[in-house]
matplotlib code that plots the C-alpha trace (Angstrom):
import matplotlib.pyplot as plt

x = [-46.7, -47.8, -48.9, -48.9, -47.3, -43.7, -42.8, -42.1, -40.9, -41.6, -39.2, -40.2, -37.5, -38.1, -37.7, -40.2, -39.4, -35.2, -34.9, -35.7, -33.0, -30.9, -30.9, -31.2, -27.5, -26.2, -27.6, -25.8, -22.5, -23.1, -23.5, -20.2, -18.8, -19.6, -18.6, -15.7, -14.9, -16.2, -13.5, -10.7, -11.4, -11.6, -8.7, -6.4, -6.9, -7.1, -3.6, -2.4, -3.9, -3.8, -0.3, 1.4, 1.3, -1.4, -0.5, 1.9, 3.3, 6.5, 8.2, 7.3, 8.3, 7.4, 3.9, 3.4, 4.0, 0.7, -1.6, 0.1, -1.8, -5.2, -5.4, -4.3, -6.8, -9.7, -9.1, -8.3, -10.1, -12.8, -13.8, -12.8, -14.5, -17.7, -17.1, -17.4, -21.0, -22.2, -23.8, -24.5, -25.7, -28.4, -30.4, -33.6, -31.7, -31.7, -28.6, -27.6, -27.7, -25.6, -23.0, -23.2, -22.3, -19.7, -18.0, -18.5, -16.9, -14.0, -13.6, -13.4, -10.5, -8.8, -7.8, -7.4, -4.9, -2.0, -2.5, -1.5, 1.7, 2.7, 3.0, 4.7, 7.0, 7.6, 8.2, 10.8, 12.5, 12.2, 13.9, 17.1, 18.9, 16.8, 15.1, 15.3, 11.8, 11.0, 13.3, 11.0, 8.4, 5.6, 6.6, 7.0, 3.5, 1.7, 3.2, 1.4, -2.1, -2.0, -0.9, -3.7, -5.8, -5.0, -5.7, -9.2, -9.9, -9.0, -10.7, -14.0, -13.9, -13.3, -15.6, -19.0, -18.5, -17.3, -18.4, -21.9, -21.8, -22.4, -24.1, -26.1, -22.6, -20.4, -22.9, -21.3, -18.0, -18.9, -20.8, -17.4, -15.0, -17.7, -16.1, -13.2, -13.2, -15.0, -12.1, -9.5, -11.2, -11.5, -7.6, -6.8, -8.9, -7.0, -3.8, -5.1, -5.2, -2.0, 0.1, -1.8, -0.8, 2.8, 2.7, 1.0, 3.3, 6.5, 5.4, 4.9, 8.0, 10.0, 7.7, 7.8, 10.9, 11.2, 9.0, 6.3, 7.0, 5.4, 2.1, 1.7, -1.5, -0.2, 0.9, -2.9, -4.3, -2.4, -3.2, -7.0, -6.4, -4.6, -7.4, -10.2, -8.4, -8.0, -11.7, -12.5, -10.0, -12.2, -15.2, -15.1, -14.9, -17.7, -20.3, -18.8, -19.8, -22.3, -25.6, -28.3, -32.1, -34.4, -37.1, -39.8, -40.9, -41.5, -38.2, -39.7, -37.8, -39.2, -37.6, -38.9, -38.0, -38.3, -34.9, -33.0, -34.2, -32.6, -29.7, -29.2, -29.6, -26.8, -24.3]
y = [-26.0, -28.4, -27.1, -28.7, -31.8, -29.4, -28.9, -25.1, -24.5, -20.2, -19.2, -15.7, -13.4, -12.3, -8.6, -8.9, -6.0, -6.2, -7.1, -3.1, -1.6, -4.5, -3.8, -0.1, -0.3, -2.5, -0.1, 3.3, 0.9, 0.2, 3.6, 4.9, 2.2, 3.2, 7.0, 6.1, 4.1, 7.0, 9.4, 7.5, 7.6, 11.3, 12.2, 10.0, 12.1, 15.3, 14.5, 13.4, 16.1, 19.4, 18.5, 16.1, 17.4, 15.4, 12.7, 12.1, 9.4, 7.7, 11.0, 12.0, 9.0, 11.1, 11.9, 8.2, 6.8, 9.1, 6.9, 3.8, 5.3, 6.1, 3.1, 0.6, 2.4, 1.9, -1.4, -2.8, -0.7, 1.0, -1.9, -4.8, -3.3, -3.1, -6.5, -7.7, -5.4, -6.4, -9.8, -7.0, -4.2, -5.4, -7.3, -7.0, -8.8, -12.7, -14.5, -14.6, -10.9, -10.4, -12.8, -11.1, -7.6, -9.3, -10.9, -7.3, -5.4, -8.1, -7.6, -3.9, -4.4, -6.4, -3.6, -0.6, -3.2, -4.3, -0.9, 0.5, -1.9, -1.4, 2.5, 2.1, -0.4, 2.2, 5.1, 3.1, 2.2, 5.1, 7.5, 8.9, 7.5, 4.5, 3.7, -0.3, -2.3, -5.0, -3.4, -2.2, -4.2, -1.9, -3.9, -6.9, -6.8, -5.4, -8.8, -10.7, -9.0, -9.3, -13.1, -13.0, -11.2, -13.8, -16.8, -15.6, -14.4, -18.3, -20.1, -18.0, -18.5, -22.4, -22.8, -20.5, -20.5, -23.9, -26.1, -24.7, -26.8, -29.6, -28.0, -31.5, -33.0, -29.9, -28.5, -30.1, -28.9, -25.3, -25.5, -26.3, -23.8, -20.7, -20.0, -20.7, -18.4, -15.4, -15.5, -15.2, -12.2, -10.4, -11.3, -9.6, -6.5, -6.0, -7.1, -4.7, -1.7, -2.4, -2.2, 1.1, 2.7, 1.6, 3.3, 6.3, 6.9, 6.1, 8.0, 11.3, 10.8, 11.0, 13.7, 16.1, 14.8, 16.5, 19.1, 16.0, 16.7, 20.2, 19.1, 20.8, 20.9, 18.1, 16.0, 16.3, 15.1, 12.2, 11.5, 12.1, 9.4, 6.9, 7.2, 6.8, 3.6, 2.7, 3.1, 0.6, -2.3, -1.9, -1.4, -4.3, -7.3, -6.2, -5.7, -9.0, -11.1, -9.2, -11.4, -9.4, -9.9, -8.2, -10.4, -8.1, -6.8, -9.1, -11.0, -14.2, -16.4, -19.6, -22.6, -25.2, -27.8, -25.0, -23.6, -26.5, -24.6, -21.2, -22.7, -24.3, -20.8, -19.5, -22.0]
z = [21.0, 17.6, 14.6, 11.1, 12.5, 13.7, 17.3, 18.5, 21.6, 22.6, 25.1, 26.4, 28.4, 31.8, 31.1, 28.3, 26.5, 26.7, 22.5, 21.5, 23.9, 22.4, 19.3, 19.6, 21.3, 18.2, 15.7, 17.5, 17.3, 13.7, 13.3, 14.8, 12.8, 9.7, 10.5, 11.6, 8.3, 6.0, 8.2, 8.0, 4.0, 4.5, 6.8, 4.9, 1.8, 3.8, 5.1, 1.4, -0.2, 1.7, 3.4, 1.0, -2.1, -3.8, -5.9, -9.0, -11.0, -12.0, -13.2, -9.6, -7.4, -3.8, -5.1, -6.1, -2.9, -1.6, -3.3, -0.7, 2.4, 0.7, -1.4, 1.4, 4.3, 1.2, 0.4, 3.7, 5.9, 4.2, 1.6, 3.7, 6.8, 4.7, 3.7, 7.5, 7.6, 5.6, 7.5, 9.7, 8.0, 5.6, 8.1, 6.4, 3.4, 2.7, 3.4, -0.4, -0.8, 1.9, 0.9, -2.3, -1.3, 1.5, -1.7, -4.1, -1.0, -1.2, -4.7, -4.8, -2.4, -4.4, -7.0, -4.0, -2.0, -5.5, -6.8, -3.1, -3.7, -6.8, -6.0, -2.9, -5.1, -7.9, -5.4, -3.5, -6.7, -8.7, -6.0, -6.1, -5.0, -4.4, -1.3, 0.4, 0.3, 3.3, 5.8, 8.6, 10.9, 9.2, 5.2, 7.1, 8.9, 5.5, 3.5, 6.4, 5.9, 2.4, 2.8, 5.0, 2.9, -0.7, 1.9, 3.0, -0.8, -1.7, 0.9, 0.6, -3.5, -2.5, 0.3, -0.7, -4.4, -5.8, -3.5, -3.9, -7.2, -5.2, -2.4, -0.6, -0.2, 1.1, 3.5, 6.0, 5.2, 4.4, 8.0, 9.4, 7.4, 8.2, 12.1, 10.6, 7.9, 10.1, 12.5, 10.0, 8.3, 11.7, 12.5, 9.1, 9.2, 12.8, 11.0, 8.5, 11.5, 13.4, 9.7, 8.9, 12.0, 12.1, 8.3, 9.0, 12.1, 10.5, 7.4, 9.6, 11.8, 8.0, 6.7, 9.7, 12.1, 15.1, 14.5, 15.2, 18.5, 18.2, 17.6, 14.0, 12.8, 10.3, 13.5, 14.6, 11.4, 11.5, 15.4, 14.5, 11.7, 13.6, 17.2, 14.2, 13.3, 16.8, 17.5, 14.6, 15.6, 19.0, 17.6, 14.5, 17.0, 19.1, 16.2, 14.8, 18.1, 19.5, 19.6, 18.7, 19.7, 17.7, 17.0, 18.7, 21.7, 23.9, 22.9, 21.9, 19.9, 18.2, 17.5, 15.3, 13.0, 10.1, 10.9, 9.2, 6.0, 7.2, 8.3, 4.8, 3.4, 5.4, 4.0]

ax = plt.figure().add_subplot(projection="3d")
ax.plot(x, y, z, "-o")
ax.set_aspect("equal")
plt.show()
C-alpha cells in the first residue's frame, strides 16, 4: 500500500484475532510478577521483624545485620526488578518516560544495595568476638552481583546518558550496546536471586539449627520467601523476551518507512 509517497506493507495473522489473548497472557504474568515482588518485600520484613528481633544499630551489632536481608531483597530485587518493568510495565508511555523511571528505579537501588553492605560490614565487625567477612560462596556471589550491578550502572550512565550529547553520531553505537546491556541486567537480577537465597538459607540454618529441620513456623516463612524468589528468577526472563502483540484485534501490524523515527526514539 502507498500513501504520502511511503510504502506500508499490512501483514494480517491467520487467526485474526490471536493479539488480545496475547496480550491478555502477558498482562496476568506481569501481574504475578509484580505480586510476587511486593511479597518478597513483605515476607522479608515479616521474617526480620516478627522473628528476628527488628532492627538495631552499632551498639547492637545482631540487630544491624537485619537491615542486610531487607535492604539487599529492596534494592536488588524489588527496585532493580522494577527497573527491568518498567520497558514493560508503562506501555502506554513514550520510550523516554520509560527509560526515565528504568534509570529512577536504578537509582533508588543504589542507596538500599551500600547501605545493605555497610550493615552487614559493621555487624560482622562489631561482634564479639568478631565474625570473618568473604568466607562463604553466598559473600563471594553478592561481590559478583554488585560488580555486576556498578558495571551495568556505568555502562548505562555511558551509553543512554552521555553519549546522548552527541546523539546523530552514537546511535549506532547505543543500537549496538542496548542487547548488550539488557542481557547483563537480566544475568544480575538472576545473580541478584541465586545470592539472596544462599543468604536467606544460610542465615536460617545459623538462626534456627537443627530445629530447621522441624519445620517451625519461622522455617516456613523463610521457604515461602525463598519459592517467592524462585518464582521471579522464572518469571523475569519470560516477561523480558516474551514478544508481545497487542496492536489490535485483528493483529495487523504496519511497517513503513516511519519506524526509522521510533526506532531513533528508543536509542
Amino acid at each position: 500500500m502507498v500513501r504520502s509517497g511511503k510504502v506500508e506493507t499490512v501483514s494480517i495473522s491467520e487467526e485474526g484475532s490471536s493479539s488480545p489473548p496475547n496480550w491478555c497472557f502477558f498482562g496476568w504474568l506481569l501481574a504475578l510478577t509484580q505480586l510476587l515482588l511486593h511479597g518478597a518485600l513483605g515476607l522479608v520484613l515479616f521474617w526480620v521483624i516478627y522473628y528476628l528481633g527488628g532492627f538495631g544499630w552499632q551498639d547492637q551489632p545482631k540487630l544491624e545485620f537485619n537491615y542486610h536481608p531487607v535492604l539487599m531483597i529492596g534494592g536488588f530485587v524489588y527496585l532493580s526488578g522494577n527497573a527491568l518493568l518498567s520497558y514493560r510495565s508503562f506501555g502506554c508511555c513514550r520510550h523516554i518516560y520509560k527509560k526515565l523511571f528504568h534509570t529512577v528505579f536504578h537509582i533508588l537501588a543504589v542507596p538500599a544495595i551500600v547501605m545493605g553492605f555497610i550493615t552487614v560490614w559493621d555487624s560482622r565487625n562489631l561482634s564479639v568476638p568478631p565474625i570473618a567477612n568473604f568466607w562463604s560462596l553466598h559473600s563471594w556471589m553478592g561481590l559478583t552481583t554488585m560488580g555486576l550491578f556498578a558495571i551495568q550502572l556505568v555502562v548505562g550512565f555511558f551509553s543512554f546518558l552521555i553519549l546522548l550529547c552527541c546523539e546523530a553520531r552514537t546511535a549506532a553505537l547505543r543500537a549496538a550496546l542496548v542487547p548488550v546491556h539488557a542481557t547483563f541486567g537480566l544475568i544480575t537480577f538472576l545473580m541478584a536471586i541465586a545470592t539472596c537465597l544462599t543468604g536467606i538459607t544460610e542465615k536460617a540454618i545459623n538462626s534456627l539449627g537443627d530445629w530447621y529441620t522441624a519445620f517451625p513456623p519461622e522455617g516456613l516463612v523463610v521457604n515461602v520467601l525463598g519459592a517467592t524468589l524462585m518464582g521471579l528468577a522464572i518469571l523475569m526472563p519470560v516477561l523480558m523476551l516474551i514478544r508481545c502483540q497487542h496492536r489490535g484485534p485483528s493483529s495487523i501490524s504496519s511497517h513503513s518507512s516511519g519506524d526509522h523515527d521510533e526506532e531513533s526514539e528508543r536509542l
